[in-house]
Structure formats: structure tokens, C-alpha cells
C-alpha positions in Angstrom: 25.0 50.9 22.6 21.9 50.1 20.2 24.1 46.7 19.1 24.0 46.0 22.6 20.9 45.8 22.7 19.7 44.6 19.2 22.0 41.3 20.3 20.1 41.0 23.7 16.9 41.2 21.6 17.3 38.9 18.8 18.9 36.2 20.6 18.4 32.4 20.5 15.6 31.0 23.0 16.2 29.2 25.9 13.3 26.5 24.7 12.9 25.8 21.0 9.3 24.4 19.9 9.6 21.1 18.0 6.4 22.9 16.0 7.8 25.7 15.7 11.4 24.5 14.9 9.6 22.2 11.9 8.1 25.2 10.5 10.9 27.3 10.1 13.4 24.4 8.9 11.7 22.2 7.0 11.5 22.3 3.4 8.0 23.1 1.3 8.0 19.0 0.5 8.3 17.9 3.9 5.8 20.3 5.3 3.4 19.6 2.2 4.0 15.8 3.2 2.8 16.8 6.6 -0.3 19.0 6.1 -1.5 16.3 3.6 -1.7 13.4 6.6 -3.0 16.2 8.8 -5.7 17.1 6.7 -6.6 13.8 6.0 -6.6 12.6 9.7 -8.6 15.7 10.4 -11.0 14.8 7.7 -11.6 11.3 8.6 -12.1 12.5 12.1 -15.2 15.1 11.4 -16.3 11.8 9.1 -16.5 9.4 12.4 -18.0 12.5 14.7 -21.1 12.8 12.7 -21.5 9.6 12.0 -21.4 9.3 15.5 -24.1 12.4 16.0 -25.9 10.8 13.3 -26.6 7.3 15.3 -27.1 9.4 19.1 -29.5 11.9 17.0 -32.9 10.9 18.6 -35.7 10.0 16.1 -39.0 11.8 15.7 -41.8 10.0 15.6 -44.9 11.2 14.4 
């Protein structure tokens, strides 16, 4: 009885998450290979968003 229902609750989803899926099977070198280009994306983004605030900031003039 409580394999019955240890099968029913560890099975397989319907819907596997690409994410998800990457995270669990990829290896330490692949995912490091991956955080690195997120990071840097990320990084160059916040760069161009306050350069951005930077420009739009109005100027006080005294």
C-alpha cells in the first residue's frame, strides 16, 4: 500500500521545464558557462539603464 502510493507521488511530470530540466542535467561547466553570459548581459543592462536615467535626470539650475 505505502509503495502505491510513494510511486503515484514521485512520478515523472506531465510538463518538463526547459529551465528546470537545464538545472538538474547539466554539468557544473555548462551551467558556469551559462551564469557567466547571464551575468554579464545583466550587467551591461543596469550599465545602459542608468546611463539612460542619467541623460532623462532633469538639471538643477541655480
Amino acid at each position: 500500500m505505502f509503495e502505491t502510493i510513494r510511486r503515484k507521488l514521485k512520478k515523472e511530470p506531465e510538463y518538463i521545464n526547459p529551465f528546470a530540466d537545464f538545472i538538474r542535467n547539466a554539468s557544473a561547466s555548462e551551467k558556469k558557462k551559462v551564469y557567466e553570459h547571464v551575468m554579464r548581459k545583466a550587467a551591461e543592462d543596469q550599465r545602459k539603464l542608468m546611463e539612460r536615467a542619467e541623460k532623462e535626470r532633469p538639471r538643477n539650475t541655480v
